[in-house]
N, C-alpha and C positions, 0 to 999 in steps of 0.2 A: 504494500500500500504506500501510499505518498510519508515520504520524512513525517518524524513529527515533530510539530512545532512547540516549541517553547523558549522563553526566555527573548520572544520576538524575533526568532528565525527556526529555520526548517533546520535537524539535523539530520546523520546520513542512519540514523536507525528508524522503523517502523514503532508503531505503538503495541506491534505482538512482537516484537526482537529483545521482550524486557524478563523473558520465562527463565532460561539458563542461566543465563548471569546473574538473576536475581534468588534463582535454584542453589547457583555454587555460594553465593554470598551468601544467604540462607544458613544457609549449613556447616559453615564458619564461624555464622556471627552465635546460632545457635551450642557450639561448642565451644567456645568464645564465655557465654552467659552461662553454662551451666561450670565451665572450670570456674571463674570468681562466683558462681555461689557456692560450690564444693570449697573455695578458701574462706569465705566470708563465714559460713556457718559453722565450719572444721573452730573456727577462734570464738565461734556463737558473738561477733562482732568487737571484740576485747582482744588488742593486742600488744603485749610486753615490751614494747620498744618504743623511740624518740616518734616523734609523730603521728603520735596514738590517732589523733582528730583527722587529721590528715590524709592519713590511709584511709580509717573508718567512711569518710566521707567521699574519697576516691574508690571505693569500693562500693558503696550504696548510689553513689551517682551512675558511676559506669552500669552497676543492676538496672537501675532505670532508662538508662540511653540504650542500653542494648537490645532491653523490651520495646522501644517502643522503635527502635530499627527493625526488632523481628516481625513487629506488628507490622509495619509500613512496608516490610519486603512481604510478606502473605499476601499483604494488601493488591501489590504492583504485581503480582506473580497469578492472582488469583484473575485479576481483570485484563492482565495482558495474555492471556490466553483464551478469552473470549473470543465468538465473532469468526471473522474469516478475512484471508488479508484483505479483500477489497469491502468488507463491510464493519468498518469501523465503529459504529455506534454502538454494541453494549464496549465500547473501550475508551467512550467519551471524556472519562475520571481519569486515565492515565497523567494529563498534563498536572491537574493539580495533585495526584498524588508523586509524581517527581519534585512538584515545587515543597508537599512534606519533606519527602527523603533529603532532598536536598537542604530544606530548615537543620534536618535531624544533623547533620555535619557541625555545623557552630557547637554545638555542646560536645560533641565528641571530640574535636580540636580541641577545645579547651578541657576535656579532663585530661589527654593525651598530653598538656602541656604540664597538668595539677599533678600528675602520673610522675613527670620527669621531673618536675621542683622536687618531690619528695624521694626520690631515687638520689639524687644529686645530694641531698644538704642531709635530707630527717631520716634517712632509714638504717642510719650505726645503731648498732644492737639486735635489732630487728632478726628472727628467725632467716637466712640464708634462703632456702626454698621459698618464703614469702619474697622475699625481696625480688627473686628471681622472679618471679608470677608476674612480678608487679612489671616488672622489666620486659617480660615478654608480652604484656598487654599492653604496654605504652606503643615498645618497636610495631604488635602487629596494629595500633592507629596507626602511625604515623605509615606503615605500608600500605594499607588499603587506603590511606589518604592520598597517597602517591599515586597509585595505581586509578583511581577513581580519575585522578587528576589529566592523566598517562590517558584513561580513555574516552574522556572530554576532547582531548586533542586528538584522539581517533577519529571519532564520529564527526568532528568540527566540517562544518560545510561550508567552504567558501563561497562558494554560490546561493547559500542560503537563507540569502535575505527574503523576505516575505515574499508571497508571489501573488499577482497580480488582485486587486478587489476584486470580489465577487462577482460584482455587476460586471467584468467584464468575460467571465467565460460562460457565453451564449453557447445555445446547442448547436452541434455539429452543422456549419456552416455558416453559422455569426462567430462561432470561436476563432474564425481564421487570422480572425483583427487585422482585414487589407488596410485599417484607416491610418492615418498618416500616424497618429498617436503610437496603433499598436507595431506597425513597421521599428519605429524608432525606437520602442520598448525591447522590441524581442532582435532589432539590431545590436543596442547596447550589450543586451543580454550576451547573446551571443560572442561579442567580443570579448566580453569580461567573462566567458567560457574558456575564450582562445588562450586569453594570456593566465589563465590559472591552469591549462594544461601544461603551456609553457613552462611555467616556474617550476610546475610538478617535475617537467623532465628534465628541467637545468639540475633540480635540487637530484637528480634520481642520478644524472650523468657527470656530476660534480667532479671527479677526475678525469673526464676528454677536457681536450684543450677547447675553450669558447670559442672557435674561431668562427669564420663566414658561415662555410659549409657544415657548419654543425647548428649551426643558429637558423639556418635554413632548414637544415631538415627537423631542428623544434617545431620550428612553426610550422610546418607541411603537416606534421603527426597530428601535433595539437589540433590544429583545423579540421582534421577527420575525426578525432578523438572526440572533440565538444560537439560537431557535427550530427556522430552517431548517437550522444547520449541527452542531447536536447532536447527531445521532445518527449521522453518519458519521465516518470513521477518514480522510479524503482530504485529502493535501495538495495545493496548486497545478499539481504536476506532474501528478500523475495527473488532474485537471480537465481539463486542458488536451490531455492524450495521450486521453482520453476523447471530447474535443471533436473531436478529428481523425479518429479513429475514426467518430465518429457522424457527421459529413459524408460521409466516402465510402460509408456503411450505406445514408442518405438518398441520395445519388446513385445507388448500385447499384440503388435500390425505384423510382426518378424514371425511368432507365432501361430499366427492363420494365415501368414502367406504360403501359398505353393513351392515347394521348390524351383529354383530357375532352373532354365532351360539353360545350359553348356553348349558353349558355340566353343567350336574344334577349333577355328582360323576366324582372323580377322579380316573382315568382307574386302579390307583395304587392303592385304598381306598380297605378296607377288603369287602368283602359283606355285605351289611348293616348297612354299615355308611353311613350317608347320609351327605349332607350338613349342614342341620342343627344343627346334633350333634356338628359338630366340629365349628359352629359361635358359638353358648352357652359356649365349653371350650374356646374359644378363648377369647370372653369377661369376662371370668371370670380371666383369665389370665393376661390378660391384665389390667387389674387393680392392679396385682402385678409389673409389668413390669414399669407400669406408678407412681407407690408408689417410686420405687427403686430410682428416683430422687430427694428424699428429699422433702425438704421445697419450693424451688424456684417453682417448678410445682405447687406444692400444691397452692400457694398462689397466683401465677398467673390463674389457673383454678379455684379459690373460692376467688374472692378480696373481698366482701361482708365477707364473714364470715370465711374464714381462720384467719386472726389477731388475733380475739375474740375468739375461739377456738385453738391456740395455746398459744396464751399467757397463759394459766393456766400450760401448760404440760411442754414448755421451764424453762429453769433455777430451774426444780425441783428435788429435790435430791432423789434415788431411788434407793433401792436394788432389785436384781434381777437374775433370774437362767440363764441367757443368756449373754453372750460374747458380747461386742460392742465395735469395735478396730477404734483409730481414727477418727480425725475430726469433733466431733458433742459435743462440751465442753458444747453449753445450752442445748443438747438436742434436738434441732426443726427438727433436720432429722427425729430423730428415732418418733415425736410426729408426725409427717405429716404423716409419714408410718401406723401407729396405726391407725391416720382419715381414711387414703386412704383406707386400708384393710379390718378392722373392724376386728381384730383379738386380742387377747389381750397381755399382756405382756408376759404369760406364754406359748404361743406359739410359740416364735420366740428362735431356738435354737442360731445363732450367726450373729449377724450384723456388716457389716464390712465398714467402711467409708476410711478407708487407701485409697490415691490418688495418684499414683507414675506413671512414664512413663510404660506400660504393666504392669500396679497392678489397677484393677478398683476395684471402692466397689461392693458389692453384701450383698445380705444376707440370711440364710436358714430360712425354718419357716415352721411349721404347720399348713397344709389344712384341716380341720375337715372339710370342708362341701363338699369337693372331696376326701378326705379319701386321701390324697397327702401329700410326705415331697417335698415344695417349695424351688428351688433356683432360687433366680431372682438375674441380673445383670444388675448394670447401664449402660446408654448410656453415650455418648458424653454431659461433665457437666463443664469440668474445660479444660486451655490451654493444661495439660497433656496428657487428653485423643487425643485432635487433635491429638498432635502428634503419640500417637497410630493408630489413624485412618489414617495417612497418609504415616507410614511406611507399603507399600502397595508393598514391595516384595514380592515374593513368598517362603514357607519356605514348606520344605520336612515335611511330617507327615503320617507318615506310621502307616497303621493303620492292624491288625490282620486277616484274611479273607476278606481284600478287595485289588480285582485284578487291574492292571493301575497302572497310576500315582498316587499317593498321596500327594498333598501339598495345601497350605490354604496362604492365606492373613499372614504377617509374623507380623505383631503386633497385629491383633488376635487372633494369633495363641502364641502367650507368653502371653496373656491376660489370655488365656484358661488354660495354663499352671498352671500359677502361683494360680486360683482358684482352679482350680485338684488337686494341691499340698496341698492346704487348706485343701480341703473337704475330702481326700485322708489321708495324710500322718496327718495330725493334728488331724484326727477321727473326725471328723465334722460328717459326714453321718453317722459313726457308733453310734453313741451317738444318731440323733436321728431314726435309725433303732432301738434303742434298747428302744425306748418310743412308738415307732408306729410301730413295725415290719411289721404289715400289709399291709403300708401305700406303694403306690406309688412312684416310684422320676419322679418328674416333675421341668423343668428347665425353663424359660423363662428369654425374656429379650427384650428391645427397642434399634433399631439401631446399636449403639455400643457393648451394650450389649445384643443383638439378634445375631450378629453373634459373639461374645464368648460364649452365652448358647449353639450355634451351637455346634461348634468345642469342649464345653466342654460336649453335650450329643454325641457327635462320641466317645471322650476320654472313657465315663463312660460306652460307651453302651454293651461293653462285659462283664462286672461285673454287669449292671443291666441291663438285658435284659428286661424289660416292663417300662421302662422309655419311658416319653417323653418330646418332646422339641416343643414350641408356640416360633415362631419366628417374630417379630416384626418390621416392615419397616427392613430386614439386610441390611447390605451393599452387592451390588452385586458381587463386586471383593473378594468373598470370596473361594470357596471349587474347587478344582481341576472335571474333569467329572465324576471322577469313586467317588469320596466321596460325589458328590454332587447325583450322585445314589444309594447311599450306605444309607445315611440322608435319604431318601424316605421313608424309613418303620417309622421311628418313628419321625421328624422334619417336622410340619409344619409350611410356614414362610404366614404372612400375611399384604398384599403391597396394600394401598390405592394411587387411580388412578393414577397420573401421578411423584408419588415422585423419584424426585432425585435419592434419597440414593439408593434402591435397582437395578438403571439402573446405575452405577456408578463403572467403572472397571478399568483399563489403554488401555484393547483394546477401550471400548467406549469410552472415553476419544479421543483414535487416530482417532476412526470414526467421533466421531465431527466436533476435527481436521480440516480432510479433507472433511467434508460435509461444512467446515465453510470456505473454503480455496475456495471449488467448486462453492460455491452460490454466494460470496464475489466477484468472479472472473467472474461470469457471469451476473453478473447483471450493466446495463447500465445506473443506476440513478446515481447522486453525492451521497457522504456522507452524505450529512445536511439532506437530502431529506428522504434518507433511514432510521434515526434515529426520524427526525419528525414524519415520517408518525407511523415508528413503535410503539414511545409513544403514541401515538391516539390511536394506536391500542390495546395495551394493556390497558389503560385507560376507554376510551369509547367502544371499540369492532369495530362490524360492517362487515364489509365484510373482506375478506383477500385478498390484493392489488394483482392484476397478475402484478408481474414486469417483461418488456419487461428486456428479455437479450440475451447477446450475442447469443446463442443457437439456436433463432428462425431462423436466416438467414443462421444456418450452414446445409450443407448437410447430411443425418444421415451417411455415409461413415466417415466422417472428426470429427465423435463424438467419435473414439475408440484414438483420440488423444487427450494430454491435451490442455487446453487453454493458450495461450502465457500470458496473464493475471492471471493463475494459476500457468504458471511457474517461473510468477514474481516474487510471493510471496514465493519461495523454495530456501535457502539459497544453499543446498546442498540436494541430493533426498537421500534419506536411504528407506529400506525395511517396512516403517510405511506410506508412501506415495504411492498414487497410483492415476491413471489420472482417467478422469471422466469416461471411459467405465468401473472401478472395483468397482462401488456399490456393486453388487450381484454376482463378477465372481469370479469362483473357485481359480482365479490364486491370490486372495487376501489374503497374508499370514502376520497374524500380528507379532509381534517382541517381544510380551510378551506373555507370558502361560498365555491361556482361563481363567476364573476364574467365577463361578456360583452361584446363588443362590443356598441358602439349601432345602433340603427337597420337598413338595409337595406344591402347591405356589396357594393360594386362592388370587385372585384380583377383590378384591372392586371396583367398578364404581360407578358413578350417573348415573340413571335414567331420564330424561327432554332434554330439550332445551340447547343449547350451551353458552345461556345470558338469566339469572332471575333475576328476581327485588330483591331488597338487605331483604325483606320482605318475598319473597315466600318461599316457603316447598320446601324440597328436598329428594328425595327418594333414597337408594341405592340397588346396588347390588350384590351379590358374585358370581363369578367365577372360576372354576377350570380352571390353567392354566398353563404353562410351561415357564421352564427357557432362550428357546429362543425366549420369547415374550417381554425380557425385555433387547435385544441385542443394542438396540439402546438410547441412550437419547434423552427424549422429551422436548422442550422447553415451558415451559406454566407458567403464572401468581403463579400458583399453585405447582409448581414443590417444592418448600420449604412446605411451609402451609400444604401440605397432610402428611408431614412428621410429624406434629410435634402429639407427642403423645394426646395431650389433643383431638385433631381434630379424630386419627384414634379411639381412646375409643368413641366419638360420633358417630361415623361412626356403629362401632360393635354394640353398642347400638341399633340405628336406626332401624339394619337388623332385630335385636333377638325380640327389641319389637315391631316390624312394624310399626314404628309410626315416622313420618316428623320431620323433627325440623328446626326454622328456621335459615337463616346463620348469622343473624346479632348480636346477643348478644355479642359475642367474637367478639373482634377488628380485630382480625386476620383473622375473616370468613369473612370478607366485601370483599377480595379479589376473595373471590373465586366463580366466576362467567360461569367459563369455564364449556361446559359437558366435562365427564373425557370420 
């Protein structure tokens, strides 16, 4: 539901966000009150030492403050669980029983000061265990006063100044506020959106250097950042009970759907490629993809015997025919790359660790065992890269013989640049076309650097026309339609089950959105309830809850309208909103240019049961399949973990040598329980 206001501004918690915190306070303060009466009645209020009055009085005050805290947290606990998030009124009392709670603090500060005059000066002679009592109930005021204080500054909204009177949000269609007044209102707004995401990410990136190009890409993030979250009323919590909600929605629909149908080849593949040719280049690929992240991967996918096998090759001194720029002083990137690959020193023409905002590492190298010159690109490694990945404009990229629009993901697409210019203008490829002339260019790369091998096999693709490009979880907000049909001849991208990254665009982002706006609004449990049930859920498994909502009792006539509980949550309606009849209807037009995966798109599944023992085998599978199959985000355990590269090289593995393996060795497989 909307912030709740008090103290003459909106903050970032709901008026049901007050049940836990006020549960775990509860039950502190309640052991808290029952140790000082267990001391106060132990002395039956008579104590042998210097500040008989003192104590006495610090002990019968605290009895009182602490009752009438446990009163007031019953109070907030019993009313902030009322209701449902979008129907606020039996939780109308929340604000004046904060402004209690809040009263009750003045007296507690001040015993907690009465606590410590008397520790300090009056309590020589005094029983030892008493004194200590005393001592541990002043330190735990003076923490929960800290800590209270601590998440004041949490929930603090800077955006939170009141929102607009009343009288001006009219029903859907006078709320637009075209009038010059509300223009100028929701202008300002807006701006002072801009420069508060800004600060967030100066204060978040406080070690890059401030320069142009990083001030620029604040403000590009910011602008989409305040963009996407301006027109809804939702705090953290309700995201998150949203989130939970839409995972068992998605399961319920996973659960009566039919099995798909297994297409053998893809309709675009040449004659006589099969499937399997291209899982073999893949995994072979992929093991340069997964190399290009240095040391850190390495040593997280081999803890046992990574140490002991880099330690000889780190910090050694070496001559050598290849170029290595940047960031690797001991050595341990470029010695984990040589493990990873199995290639040797005299293969690798230039490795490049430079790390700058749109400069990612990469490096070229020869394939003697595919007759291939290699260029693989890092992913997402260091703060830098985020913010590449998250300057997620669209950038013109006109490319030679390809008809439409033309434009790509706009950090990217300077990513791509900046290696083209490398391998291009510095004679990188010519150098080593002219050791291997025969040889292939083949480009890969993971996530990050899956969609710049993208956009830099589009770049290269007119000067070398039998290149190709192994695409690796991309991002899916990446190629315009007509380039991302264009990539079809030579770009395969390959996406295990339910990952993130490659469903990850800003229209899916808006579909979220408002699947998360729609579920949130229709659903008739409390907050606590929906959040409970759903960590069970994710946790243990088990069925997926039918939660009753609003919807059951509506006539299907009164469904082409929104729900007054959905229009709670809409600060102001823009062209990225839409009521619950536009899931699937034409008239749904988004506000940002489509953006698609690359290429021809092989997706990985499991094979089994929906819930395995953390012991059992797992089988997978490959599918051909297309880029509107990845229009929506899935909510699942698994949605990070399928990304991460260690996990999809096990996965390619599995296909090519048909053989199970189980999920629990890696810490990170114990999660993943879900059928994809």
């Amino acid at each position: 539901m909307p912030g709740i206001v008090v103290f003459g501004r909106r903050w970032g918690i709901a008026s049901d966000d007050l049940v836990f915190p006020g549960i775990f306070e509860l039950f502190l303060r309640i052991l808290w009150w029952i140790g000082t009466l267990i001391l106060f009645t132990s002395h039956k209020g008579h104590f042998d030492c210097n500040g008989t009055g003192v104590l006495h009085s610090y002990l019968v005050g605290l009895l009182v403050v602490l009752a009438l805290i446990i009163l007031s947290l019953c109070a907030i606990i019993y009313v902030s669980a009322q209701g449902t998030i979008t129907n606020s009124g039996p939780r109308r009392s929340i604000p004046a029983l904060v402004y209690l709670r809040a009263l009750l603090y003045i007296p507690e500060l001040v015993w907690a000061c009465l606590g410590a005059v008397w520790v300090s000066g009056d309590s020589k002679g005094c029983d030892p265990a008493t004194v200590g009592v005393v001592i541990a109930a002043v330190i735990a005021s003076w923490i929960i006063l800290l800590f209270t204080a601590l998440g004041v500054v949490f929930v603090f909204d800077p955006l939170g100044n009141p929102r607009p009177p009343p009288a001006v949000m009219e029903p859907l269609g006078v709320r637009d506020m075209q009038s010059n007044e509300g223009t100028q209102f929701f202008s300002t707004a807006r701006s002072l959106a801009v420069k508060v995401w800004e600060n967030r990410l100066r204060l978040l990136c406080c070690c890059l250097p401030q320069d142009e190009s990083h001030r620029a890409a604040f403000s590009s993030i910011a602008q989409l950042f305040s963009g996407f979250f301006s027109d809804t009323d939702l705090v953290p919590s309700d995201i998150a009970a949203g989130l939970a909600l839409l995972h068992q929605e998605q399961d319920k629909m996973e659960l009566s759907r039919n099995p798909d149908v297994i297409v053998d080849h893809s309709p675009s593949s040449p004659i006589g490629e099969d499937l399997e040719t291209e899982l073999e280049k893949a995994v072979h690929c992929m093991q340069f993809a997964a190399a290009a992240y240095g040391w850190p991967l390495y040593v997280y996918s081999n803890l046992l015997t990574a140490p002991c096998k880099l330690t000889g090759d780190c910090c050694r001194s070496r001559t050598a025919d290849y170029d290595i720029v940047g960031g690797d002083h001991l050595g341990c990137h470029f010695a984990s790359i040589l493990q990873s690959t199995g290639l040797q020193y005299r293969d690798f023409i230039h490795v490049s660790f430079h790390n700058q905002i749109y400069e990612i590492p990469f490096y070229v190298a020869l394939d003697h065992k595919r007759e291939a010159i290699l260029v693989a690109v890092r992913g997402t490694l260091s703060l830098k890269d985020v913010l590449t990945d998250l300057s997620a404009e669209c950038e013109n990229l006109p490319i030679e013989g390809v008809t439409g629009a033309c434009y790509a993901h706009k950090g990217i697409c300077q990513a791509a640049n900046y290696i083209y210019k490398k391998l291009v203008n510095d004679g990188i490829l010519n150098q080593a076309f002219s050791i291997a002339p025969e040889y292939k260019l083949v480009i890969t790369g993971h996530s990050l650097g899956a969609g710049t091998a993208s956009v830099l096999a589009i770049l290269l693709r007119n000067s070398f026309p039998t290149l190709q490009c192994y695409s690796f979880s991309p991002p899916g907000g990446l190629l315009s339609k007509a380039l991302a049909d264009y990539s079809k001849d030579f770009v395969i991208s390959v996406v295990l089950g339910k990952d993130l990254v490659p469903r990850l665009s800003i229209p899916n982002m808006e579909d979220l959105k408002r699947r998360i706006l729609k579920i949130v609004s229709n659903c008739n449990k409390p907050k606590y309830r929906i959040l409970l049930q759903g960590l069970w859920y994710e946790l243990f498994g088990g069925d997926p809850d039918d939660f009753p909502t609003e919807m059951d009792n509506r006539r299907e006539e009164e469904l082409s309208q929104p729900l007054l509980g959905e229009e709670s949550l809409i600060i102001r309606h823009s062209s990225s909103y839409q009521s619950l009849a536009s899931d699937d209807s034409p008239a749904h037009t988004a506000t940002h240019l489509p953006l698609f995966l690359p290429g021809r798109i092989l997706h990985i599944t499991e094979d089994g049961p929906t819930r395995r023992s953390c012991f059992s085998q797992v089988r997978y599978r490959a599918d051909w399949s297309n880029e509107m199959a990845f229009r929506s985000i899935l909510i699942s355990p698994r949605m990070l973990t399928d990304h991460m590269p260690d996990i999809l090289l096990r996965a390619l593995n599995s296909l090519t040598r048909d053989k199970p393996y189980s999920l629990c060795p890696s810490s990170l497989n114990t999660s993943q329980h879900d059928t994809i």
